[in-house]
MDAnalysis code that builds the backbone (N, CA, C; Angstrom):
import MDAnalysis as mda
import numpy as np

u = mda.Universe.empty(678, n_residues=226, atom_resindex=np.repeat(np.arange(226), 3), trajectory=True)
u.add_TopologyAttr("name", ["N", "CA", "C"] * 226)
u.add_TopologyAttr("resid", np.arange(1, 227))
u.add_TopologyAttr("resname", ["UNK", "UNK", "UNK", "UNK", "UNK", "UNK", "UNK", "UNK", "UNK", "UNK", "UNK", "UNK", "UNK", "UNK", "UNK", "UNK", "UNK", "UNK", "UNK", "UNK", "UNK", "UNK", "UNK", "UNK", "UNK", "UNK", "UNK", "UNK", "UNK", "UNK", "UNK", "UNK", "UNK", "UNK", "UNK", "UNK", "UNK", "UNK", "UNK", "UNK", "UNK", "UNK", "UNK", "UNK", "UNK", "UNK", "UNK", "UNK", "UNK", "UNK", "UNK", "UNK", "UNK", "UNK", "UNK", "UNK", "UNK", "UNK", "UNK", "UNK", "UNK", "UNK", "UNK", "UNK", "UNK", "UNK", "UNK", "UNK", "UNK", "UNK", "UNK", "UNK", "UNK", "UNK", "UNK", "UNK", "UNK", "UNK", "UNK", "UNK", "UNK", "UNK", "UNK", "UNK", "UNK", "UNK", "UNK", "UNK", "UNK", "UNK", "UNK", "UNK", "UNK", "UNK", "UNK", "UNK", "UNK", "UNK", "UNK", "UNK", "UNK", "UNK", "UNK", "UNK", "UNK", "UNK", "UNK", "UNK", "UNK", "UNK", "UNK", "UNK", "UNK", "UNK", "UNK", "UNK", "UNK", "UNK", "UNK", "UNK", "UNK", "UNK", "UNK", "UNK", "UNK", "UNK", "UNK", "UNK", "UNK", "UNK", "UNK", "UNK", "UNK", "UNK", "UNK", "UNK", "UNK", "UNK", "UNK", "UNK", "UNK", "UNK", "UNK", "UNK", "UNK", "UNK", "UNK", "UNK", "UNK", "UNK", "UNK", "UNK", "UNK", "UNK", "UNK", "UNK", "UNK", "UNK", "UNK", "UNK", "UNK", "UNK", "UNK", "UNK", "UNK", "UNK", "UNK", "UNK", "UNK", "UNK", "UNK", "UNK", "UNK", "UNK", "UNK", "UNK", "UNK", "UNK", "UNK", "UNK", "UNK", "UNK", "UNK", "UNK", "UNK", "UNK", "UNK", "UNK", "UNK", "UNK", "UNK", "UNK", "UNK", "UNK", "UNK", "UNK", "UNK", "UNK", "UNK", "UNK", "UNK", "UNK", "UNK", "UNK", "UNK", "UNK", "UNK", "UNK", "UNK", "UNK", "UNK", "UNK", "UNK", "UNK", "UNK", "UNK", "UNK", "UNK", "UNK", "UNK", "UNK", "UNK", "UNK", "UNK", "UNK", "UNK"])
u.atoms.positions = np.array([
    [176.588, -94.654, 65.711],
    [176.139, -95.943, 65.167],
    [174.655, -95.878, 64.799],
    [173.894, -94.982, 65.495],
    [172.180, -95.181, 65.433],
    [172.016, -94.600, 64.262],
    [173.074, -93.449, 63.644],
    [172.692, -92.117, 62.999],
    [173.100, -92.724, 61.430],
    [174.188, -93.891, 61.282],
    [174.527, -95.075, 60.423],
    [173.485, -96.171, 59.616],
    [172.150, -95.963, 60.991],
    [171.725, -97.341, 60.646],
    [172.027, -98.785, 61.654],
    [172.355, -98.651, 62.467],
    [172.501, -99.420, 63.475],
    [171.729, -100.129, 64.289],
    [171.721, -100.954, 65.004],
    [170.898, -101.148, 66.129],
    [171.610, -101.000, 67.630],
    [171.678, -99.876, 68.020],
    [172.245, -99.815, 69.118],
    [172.205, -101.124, 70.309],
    [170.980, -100.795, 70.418],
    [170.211, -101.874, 71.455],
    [170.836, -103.569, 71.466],
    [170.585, -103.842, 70.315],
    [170.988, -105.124, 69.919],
    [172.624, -105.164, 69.794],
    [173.402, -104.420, 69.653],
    [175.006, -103.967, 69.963],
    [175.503, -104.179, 71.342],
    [174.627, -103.021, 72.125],
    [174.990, -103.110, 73.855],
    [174.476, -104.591, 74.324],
    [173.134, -105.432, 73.921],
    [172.901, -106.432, 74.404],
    [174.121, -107.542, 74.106],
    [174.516, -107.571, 72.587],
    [175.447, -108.246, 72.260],
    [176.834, -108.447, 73.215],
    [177.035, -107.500, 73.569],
    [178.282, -107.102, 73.908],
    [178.070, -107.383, 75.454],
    [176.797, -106.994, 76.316],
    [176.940, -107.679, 77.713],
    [176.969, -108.878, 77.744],
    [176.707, -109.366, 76.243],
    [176.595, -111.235, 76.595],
    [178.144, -111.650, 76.237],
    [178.537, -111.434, 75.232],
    [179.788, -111.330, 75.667],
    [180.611, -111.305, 76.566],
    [181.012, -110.224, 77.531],
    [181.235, -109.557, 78.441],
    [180.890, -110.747, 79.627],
    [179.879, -111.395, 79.915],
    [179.372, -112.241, 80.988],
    [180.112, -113.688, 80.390],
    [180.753, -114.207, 79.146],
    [180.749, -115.472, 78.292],
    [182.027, -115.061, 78.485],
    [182.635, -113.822, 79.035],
    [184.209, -113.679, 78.733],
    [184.596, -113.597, 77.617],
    [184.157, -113.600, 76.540],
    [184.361, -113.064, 75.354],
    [185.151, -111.753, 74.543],
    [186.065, -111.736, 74.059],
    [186.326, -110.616, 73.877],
    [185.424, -109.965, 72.548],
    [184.953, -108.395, 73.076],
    [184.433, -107.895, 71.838],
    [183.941, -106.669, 72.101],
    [184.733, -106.402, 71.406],
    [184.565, -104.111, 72.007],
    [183.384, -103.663, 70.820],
    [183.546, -102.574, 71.144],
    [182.340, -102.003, 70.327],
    [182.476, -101.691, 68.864],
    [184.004, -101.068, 68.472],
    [183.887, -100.837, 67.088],
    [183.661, -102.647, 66.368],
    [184.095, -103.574, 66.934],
    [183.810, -105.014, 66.053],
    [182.046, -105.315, 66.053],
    [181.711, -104.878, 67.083],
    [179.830, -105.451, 67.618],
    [179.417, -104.361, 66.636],
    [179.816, -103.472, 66.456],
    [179.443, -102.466, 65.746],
    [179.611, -102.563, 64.010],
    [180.773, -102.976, 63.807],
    [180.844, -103.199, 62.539],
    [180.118, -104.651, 61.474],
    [179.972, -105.093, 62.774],
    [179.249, -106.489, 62.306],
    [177.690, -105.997, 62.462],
    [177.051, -105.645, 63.252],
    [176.076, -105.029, 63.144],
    [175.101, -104.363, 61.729],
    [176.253, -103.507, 61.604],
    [176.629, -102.640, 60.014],
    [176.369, -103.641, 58.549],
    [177.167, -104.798, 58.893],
    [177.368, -105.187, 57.708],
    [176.045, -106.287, 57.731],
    [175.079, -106.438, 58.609],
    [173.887, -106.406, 58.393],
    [173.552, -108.171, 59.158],
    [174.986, -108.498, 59.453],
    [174.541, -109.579, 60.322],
    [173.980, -109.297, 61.662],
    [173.676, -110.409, 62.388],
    [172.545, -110.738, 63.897],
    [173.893, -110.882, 64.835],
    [174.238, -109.740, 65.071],
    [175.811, -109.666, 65.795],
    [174.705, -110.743, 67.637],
    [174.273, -110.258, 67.989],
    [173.521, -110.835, 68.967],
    [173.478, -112.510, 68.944],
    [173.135, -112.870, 67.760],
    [172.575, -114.098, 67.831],
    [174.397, -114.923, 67.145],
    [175.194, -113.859, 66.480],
    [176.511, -114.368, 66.775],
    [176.830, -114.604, 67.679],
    [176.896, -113.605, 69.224],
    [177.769, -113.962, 70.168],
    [176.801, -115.149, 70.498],
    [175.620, -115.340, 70.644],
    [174.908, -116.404, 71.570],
    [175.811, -117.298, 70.987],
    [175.834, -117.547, 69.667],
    [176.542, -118.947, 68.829],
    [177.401, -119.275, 69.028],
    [178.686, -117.928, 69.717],
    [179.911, -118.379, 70.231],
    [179.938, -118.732, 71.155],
    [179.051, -118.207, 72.087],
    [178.800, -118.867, 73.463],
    [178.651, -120.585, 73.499],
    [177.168, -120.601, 72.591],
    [176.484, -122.119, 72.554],
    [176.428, -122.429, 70.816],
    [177.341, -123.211, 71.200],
    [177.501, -123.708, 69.477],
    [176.158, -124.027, 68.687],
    [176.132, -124.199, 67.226],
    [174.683, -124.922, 67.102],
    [175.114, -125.807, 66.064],
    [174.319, -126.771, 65.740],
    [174.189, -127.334, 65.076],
    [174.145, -127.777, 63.861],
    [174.231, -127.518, 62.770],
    [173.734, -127.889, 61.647],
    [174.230, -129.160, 61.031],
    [173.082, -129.406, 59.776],
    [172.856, -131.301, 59.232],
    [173.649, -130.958, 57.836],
    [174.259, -131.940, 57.598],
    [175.108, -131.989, 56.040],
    [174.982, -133.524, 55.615],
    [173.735, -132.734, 54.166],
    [173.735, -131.843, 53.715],
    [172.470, -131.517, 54.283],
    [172.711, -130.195, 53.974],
    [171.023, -129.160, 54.298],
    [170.022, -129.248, 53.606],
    [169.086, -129.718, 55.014],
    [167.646, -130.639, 54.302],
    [167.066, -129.201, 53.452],
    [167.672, -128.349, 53.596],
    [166.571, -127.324, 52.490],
    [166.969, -127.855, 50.447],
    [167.801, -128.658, 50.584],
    [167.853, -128.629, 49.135],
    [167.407, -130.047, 48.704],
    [167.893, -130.838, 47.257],
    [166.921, -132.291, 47.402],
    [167.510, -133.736, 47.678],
    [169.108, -133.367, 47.825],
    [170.262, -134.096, 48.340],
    [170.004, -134.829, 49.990],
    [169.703, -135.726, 49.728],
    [169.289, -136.239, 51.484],
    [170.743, -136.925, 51.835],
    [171.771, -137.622, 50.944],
    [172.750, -138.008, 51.598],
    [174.461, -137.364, 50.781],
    [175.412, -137.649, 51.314],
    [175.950, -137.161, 50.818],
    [176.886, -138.636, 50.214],
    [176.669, -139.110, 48.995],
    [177.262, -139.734, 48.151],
    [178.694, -140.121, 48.125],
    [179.388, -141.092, 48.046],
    [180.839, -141.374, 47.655],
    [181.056, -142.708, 47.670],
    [182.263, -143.147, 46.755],
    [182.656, -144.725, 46.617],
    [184.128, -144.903, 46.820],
    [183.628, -146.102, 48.010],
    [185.258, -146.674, 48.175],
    [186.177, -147.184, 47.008],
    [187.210, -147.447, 47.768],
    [187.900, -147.822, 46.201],
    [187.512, -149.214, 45.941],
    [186.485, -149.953, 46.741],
    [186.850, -151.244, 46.517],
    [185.028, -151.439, 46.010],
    [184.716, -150.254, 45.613],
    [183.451, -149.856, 44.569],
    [182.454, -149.570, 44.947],
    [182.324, -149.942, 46.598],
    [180.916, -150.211, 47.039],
    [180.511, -148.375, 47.400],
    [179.092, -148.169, 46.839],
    [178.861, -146.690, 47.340],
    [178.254, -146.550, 49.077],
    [178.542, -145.578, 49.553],
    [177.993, -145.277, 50.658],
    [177.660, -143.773, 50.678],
    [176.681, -143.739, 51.414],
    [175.558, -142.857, 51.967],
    [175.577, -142.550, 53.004],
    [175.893, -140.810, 53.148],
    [176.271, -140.699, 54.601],
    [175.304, -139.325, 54.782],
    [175.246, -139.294, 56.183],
    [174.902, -137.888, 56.811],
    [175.630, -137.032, 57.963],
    [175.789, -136.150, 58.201],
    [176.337, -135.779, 58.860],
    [175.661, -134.093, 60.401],
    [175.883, -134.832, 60.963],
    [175.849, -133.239, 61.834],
    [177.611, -132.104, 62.228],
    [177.356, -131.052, 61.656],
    [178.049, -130.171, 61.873],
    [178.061, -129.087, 63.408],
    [178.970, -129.707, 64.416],
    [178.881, -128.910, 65.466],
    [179.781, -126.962, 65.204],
    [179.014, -126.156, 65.369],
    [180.246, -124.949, 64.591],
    [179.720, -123.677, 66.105],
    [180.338, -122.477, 66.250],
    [180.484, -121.673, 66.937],
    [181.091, -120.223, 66.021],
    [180.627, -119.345, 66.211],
    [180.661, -118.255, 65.429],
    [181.816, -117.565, 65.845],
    [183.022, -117.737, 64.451],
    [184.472, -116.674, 64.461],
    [184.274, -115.099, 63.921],
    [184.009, -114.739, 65.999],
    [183.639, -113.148, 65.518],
    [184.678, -112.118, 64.362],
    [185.446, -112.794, 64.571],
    [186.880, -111.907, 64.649],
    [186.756, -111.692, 62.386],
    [186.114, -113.225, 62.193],
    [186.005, -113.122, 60.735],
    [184.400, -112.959, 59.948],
    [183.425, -112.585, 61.370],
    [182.174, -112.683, 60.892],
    [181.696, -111.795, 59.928],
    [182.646, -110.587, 59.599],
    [182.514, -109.550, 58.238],
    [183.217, -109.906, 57.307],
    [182.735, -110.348, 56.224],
    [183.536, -110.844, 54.907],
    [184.125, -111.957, 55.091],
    [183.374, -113.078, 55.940],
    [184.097, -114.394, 55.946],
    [182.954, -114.835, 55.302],
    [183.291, -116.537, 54.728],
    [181.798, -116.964, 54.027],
    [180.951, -117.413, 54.854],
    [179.803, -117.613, 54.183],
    [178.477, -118.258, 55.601],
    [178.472, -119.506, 55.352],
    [177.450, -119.925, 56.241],
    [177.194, -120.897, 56.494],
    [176.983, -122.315, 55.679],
    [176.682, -121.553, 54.761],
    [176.251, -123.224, 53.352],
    [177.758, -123.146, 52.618],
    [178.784, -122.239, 52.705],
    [180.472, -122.667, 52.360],
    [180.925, -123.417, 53.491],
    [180.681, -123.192, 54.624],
    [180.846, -124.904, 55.752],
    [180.132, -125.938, 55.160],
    [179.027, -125.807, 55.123],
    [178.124, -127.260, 54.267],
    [179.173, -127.921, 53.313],
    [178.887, -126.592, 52.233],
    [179.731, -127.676, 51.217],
    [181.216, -128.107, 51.390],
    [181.662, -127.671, 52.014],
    [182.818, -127.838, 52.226],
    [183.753, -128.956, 52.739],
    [182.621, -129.188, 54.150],
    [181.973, -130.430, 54.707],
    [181.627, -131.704, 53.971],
    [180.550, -130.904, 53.062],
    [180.232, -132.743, 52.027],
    [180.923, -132.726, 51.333],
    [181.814, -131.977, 50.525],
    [183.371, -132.399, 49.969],
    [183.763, -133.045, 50.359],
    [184.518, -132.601, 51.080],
    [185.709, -133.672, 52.067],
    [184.749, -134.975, 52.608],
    [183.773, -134.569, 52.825],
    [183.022, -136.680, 53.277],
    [183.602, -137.423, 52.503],
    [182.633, -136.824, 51.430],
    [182.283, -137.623, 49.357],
    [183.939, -137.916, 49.512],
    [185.219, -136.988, 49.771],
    [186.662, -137.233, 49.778],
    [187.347, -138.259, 50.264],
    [187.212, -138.089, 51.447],
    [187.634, -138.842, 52.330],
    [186.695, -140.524, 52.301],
    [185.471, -140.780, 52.209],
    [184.550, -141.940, 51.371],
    [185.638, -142.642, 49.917],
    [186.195, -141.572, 49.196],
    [186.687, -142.382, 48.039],
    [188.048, -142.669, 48.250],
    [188.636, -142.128, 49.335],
    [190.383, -142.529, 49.730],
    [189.952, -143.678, 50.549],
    [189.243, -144.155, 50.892],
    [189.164, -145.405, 52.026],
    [189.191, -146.274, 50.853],
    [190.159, -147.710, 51.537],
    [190.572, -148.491, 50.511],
    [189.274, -149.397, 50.604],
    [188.874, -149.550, 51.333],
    [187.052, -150.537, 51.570],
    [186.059, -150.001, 52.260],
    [184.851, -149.993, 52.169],
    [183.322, -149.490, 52.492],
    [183.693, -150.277, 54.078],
    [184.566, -151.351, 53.917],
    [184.012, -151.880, 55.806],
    [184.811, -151.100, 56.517],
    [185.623, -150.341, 55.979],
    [186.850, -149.897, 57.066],
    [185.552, -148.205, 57.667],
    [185.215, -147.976, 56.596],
    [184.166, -146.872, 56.991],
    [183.405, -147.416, 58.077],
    [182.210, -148.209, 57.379],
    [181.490, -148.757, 58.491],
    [181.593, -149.001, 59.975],
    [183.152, -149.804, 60.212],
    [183.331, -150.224, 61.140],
    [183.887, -148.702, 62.309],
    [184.466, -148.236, 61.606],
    [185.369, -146.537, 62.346],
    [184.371, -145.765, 61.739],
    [183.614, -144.954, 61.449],
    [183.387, -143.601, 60.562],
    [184.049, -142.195, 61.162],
    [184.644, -142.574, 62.332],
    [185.338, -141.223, 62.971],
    [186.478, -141.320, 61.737],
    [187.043, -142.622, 61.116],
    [188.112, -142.093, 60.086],
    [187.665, -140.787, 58.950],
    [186.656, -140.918, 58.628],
    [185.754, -139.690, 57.941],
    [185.942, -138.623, 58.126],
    [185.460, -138.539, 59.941],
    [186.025, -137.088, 60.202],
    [186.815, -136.853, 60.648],
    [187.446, -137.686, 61.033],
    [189.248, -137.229, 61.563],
    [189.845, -136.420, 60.017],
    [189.339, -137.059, 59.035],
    [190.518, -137.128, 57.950],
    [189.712, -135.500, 57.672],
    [188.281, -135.074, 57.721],
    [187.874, -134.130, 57.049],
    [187.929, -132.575, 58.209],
    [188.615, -132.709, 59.178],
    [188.806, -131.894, 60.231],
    [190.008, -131.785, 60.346],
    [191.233, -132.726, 59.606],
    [192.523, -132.032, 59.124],
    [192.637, -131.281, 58.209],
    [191.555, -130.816, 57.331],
    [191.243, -129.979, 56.289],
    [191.631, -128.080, 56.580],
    [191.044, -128.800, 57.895],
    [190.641, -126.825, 58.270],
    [189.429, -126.470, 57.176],
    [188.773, -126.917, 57.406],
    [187.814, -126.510, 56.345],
    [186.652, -125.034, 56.486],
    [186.922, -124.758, 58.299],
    [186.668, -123.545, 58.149],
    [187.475, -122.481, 58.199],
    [188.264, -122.378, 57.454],
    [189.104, -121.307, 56.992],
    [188.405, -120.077, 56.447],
    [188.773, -118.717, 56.503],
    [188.157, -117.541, 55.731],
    [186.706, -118.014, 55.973],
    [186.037, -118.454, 56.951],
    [185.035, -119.149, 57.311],
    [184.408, -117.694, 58.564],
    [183.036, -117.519, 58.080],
    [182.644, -117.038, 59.887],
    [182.375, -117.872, 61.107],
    [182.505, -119.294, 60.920],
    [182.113, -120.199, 61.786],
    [183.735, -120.702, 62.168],
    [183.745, -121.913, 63.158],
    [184.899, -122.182, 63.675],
    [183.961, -123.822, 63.502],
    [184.733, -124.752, 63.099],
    [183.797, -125.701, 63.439],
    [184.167, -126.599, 64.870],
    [183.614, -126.840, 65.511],
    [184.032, -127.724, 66.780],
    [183.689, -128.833, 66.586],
    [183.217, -129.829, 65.703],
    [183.602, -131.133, 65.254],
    [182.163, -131.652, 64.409],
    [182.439, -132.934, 63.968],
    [181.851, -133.285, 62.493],
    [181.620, -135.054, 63.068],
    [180.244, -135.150, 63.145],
    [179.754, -136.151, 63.716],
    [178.748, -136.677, 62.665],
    [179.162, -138.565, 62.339],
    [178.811, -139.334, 61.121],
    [176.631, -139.235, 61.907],
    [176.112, -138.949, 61.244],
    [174.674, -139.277, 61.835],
    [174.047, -140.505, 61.451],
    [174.726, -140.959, 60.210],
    [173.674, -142.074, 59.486],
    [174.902, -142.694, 58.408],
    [174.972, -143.852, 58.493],
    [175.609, -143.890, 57.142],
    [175.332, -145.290, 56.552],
    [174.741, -145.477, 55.385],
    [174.465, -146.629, 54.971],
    [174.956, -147.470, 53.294],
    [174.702, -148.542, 53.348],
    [175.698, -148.917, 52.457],
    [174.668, -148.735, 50.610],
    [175.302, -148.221, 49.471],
    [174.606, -148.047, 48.314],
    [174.473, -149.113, 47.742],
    [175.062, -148.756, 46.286],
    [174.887, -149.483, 45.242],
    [176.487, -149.698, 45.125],
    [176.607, -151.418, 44.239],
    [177.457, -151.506, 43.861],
    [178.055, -150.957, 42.807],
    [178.650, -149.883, 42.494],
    [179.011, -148.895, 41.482],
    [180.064, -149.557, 40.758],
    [181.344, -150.435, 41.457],
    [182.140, -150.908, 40.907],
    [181.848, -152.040, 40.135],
    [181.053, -153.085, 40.477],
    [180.406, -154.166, 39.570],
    [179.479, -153.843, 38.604],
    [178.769, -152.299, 39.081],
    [177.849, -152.167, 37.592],
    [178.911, -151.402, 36.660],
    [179.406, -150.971, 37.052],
    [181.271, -150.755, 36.008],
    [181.525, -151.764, 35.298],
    [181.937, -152.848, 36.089],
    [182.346, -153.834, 35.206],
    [181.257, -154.537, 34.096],
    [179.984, -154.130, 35.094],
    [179.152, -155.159, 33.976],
    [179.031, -154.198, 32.838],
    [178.822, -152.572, 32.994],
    [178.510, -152.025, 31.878],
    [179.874, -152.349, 30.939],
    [181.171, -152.421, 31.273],
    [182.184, -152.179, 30.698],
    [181.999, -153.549, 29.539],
    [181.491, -154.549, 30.269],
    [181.309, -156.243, 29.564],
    [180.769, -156.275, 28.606],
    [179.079, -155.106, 28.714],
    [178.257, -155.732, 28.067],
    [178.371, -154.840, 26.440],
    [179.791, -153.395, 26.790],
    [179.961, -152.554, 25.619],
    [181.343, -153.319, 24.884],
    [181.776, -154.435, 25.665],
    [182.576, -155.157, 24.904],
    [182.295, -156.430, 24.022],
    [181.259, -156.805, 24.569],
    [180.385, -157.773, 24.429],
    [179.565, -157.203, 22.465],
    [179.024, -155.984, 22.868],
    [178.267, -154.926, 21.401],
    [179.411, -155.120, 20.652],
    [180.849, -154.348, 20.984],
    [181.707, -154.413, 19.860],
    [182.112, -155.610, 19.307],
    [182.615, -156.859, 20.507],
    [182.783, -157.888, 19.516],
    [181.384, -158.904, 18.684],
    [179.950, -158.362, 18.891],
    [179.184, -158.810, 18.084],
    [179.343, -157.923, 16.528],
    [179.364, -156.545, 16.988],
    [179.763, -155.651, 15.464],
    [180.724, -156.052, 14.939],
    [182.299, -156.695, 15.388],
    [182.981, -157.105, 14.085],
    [182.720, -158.944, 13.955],
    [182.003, -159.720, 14.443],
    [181.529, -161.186, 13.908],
    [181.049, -160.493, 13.114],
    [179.600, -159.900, 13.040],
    [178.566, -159.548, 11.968],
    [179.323, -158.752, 10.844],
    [180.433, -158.126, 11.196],
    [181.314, -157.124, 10.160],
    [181.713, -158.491, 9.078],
    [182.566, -159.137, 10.108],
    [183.524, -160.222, 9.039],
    [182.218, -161.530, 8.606],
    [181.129, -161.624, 9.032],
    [180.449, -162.579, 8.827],
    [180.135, -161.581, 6.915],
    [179.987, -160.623, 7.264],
    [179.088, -159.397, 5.832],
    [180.543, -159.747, 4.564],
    [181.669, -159.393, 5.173],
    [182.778, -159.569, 4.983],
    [183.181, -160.940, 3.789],
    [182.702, -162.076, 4.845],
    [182.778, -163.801, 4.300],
    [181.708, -163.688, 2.789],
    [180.044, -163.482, 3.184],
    [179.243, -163.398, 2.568],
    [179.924, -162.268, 1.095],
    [180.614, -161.357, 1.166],
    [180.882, -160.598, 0.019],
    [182.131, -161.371, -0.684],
    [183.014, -162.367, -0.233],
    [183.773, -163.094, -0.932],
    [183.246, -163.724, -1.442],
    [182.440, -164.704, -0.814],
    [181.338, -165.575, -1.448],
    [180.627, -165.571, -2.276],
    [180.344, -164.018, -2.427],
    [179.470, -164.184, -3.738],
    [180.565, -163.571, -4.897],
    [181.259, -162.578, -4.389],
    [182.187, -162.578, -5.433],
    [183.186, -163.691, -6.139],
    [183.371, -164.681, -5.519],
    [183.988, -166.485, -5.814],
    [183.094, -166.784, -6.870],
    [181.513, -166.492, -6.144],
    [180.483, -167.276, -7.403],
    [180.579, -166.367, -8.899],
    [180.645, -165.378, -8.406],
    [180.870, -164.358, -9.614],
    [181.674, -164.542, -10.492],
    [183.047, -165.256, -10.037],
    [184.040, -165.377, -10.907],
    [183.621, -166.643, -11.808],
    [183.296, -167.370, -10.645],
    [183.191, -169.077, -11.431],
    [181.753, -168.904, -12.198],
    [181.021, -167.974, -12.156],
    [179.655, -168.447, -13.596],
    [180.670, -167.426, -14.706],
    [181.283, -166.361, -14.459],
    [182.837, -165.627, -15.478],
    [183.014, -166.798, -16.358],
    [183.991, -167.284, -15.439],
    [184.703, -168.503, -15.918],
    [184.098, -169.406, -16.797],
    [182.565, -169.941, -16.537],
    [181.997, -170.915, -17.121],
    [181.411, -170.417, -18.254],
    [181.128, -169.460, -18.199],
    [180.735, -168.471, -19.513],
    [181.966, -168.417, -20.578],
    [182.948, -168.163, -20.144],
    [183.934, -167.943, -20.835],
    [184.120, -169.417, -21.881],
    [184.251, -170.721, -21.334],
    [184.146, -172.393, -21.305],
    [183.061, -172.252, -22.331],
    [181.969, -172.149, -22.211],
    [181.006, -172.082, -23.045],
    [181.123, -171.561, -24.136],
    [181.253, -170.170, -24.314],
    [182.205, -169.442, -25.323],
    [182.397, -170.445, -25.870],
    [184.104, -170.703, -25.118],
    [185.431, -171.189, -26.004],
    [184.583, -172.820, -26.351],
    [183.405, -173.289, -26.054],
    [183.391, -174.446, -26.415],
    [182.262, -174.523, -27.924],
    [181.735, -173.789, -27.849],
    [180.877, -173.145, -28.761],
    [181.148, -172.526, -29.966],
    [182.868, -172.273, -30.178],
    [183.797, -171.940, -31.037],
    [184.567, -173.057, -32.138],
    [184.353, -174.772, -31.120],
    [184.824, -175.704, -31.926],
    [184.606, -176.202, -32.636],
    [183.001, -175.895, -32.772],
    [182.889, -176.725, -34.234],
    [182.845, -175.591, -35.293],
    [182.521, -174.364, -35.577],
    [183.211, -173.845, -36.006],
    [184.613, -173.976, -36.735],
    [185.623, -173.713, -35.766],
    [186.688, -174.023, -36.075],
    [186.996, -175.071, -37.013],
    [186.159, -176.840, -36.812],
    [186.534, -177.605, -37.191],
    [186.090, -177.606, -38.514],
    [184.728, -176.882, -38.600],
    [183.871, -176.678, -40.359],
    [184.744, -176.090, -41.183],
    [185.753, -174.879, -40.769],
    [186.611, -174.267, -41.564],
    [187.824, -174.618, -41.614],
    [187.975, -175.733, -40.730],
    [189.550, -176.623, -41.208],
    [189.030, -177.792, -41.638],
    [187.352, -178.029, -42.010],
    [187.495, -179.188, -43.007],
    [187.325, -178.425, -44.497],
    [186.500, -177.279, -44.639],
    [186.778, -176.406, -45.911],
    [187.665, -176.140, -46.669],
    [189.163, -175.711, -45.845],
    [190.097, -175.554, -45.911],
    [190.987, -176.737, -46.682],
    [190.480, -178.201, -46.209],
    [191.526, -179.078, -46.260],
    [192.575, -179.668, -45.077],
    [192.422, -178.691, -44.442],
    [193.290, -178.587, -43.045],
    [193.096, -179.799, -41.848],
    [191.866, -180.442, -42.564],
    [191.288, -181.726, -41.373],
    [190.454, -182.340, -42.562],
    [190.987, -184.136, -42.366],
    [190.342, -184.534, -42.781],
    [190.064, -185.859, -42.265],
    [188.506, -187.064, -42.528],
    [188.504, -188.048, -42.041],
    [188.648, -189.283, -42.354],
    [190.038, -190.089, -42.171],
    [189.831, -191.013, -42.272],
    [188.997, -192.554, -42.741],
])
C-alpha cells in the first residue's frame, strides 16, 4: 500500500477506530478508499459520529430552498441534513453536494404536493417524512439518518401575482381589439363619407346636365312654352 501511494498510518488508524466502533472494515476496503484519494479516517469517524450538514449549502448564493403550495402561497425553507458515511459505497458513490441537491429537490417537491402552505407550517415533519421515502441516498457515499426542517417561512404570493399578471395581459389584449375595432369603425366612417361626397358629385353632375338638355330640346322643337 505505501509503495502505491498510500497512507499507511492513516489506514491502520482508520481501521483501529473502526475496530473499537465495531465497525466492520478490513484492510483491502480502508485501503482502497484510501487509494481513491478519500480521508478513509475522517470516514470512519463520520460513521461513527454522524455530521451535519445545512441545505442548501451556505457556500453558494441560495439561502433558502424555494417551493409553492398548490394553494399558491411560496415558502422558504431550510434544512439540516443529519448523514453518516456508507463505507461499503465510499469509492465511486457520489459526494456530498448529490445529498444536498437531492435533498432540496425533494423539499422544493414535496412543498409543491402539499395541498396548502398551513398544512406545512403547522407539521413540517410532512416534508421530511415524504422526502426520506425517497431514499435519496442511494449510489450515495453517505447514509442519511434524517432531515430536520431548520427554518421555514412564509414567501410571496405567487398564485395571486399569477392571477394578477394573467388579468392585467387580458386586460392589454382586450384594450388592443376596442382600439382595433374602434380604427376599424373610424375606417367605415370615413369610407361612408367617401361614398356620400361620390354620390353628391355625381347629383351635381347629373344636375348641371339639365339645362343643357333643356336648351337642346328647345332647339330641337322637342319642348316648348306655353
Amino acid at each position: 500500500h505505501y509503495l502505491a501511494g498510500g497512507n499507511v498510518t492513516r489506514v491502520v488508524r482508520a481501521m483501529i477506530t473502526a475496530h473499537r466502533a465495531r465497525i466492520d472494515l478490513d484492510w483491502d476496503t480502508a485501503a482502497a478508499i484510501d487509494l481513491a484519494g478519500r480521508d478513509v479516517l475522517e470516514a470512519v469517524r463520520t460513521s461513527v459520529d454522524p455530521k451535519v450538514i445545512d441545505c442548501p449549502d451556505g457556500r453558494n448564493n441560495r439561502g433558502t430552498l424555494d417551493g409553492v403550495a398548490k394553494d399558491g402561497i411560496q415558502l422558504k425553507a431550510r434544512a439540516r441534513v443529519t448523514v453518516r458515511t456508507n463505507l461499503k459505497q465510499l469509492v465511486g458513490g457520489a459526494t456530498e453536494d448529490t445529498v444536498i441537491a437531492r435533498v432540496g429537490e425533494g423539499i422544493v417537491s414535496a412543498i409543491g404536493s402539499s395541498g396548502s402552505h398551513k398544512d406545512v407550517l403547522s407539521n413540517p415533519t410532512l416534508i421530511t417524512q415524504a422526502v426520506l421515502r425517497k431514499s435519496l441516498d442511494a449510489q450515495t457515499a453517505y447514509e442519511i439518518v434524517s432531515i430536520d426542517i431548520a427554518d421555514i417561512d412564509v414567501g410571496d404570493n405567487i398564485g395571486a401575482r399569477l392571477q394578477a399578471d394573467q388579468a392585467e395581459a387580458d386586460m392589454r389584449v382586450a384594450r388592443a381589439k376596442a382600439e382595433q375595432r374602434r380604427a376599424d369603425a373610424v375606417a367605415d366612417e370615413q369610407e361612408s363619407q367617401a361614398a356620400t361626397q361620390e354620390n353628391r358629385a355625381k347629383v351635381i353632375l347629373a344636375e348641371a346636365e339639365i339645362p343643357k338638355a333643356m336648351a337642346e330640346a328647345f332647339r330641337k322643337g322637342q319642348l316648348s312654352v306655353e
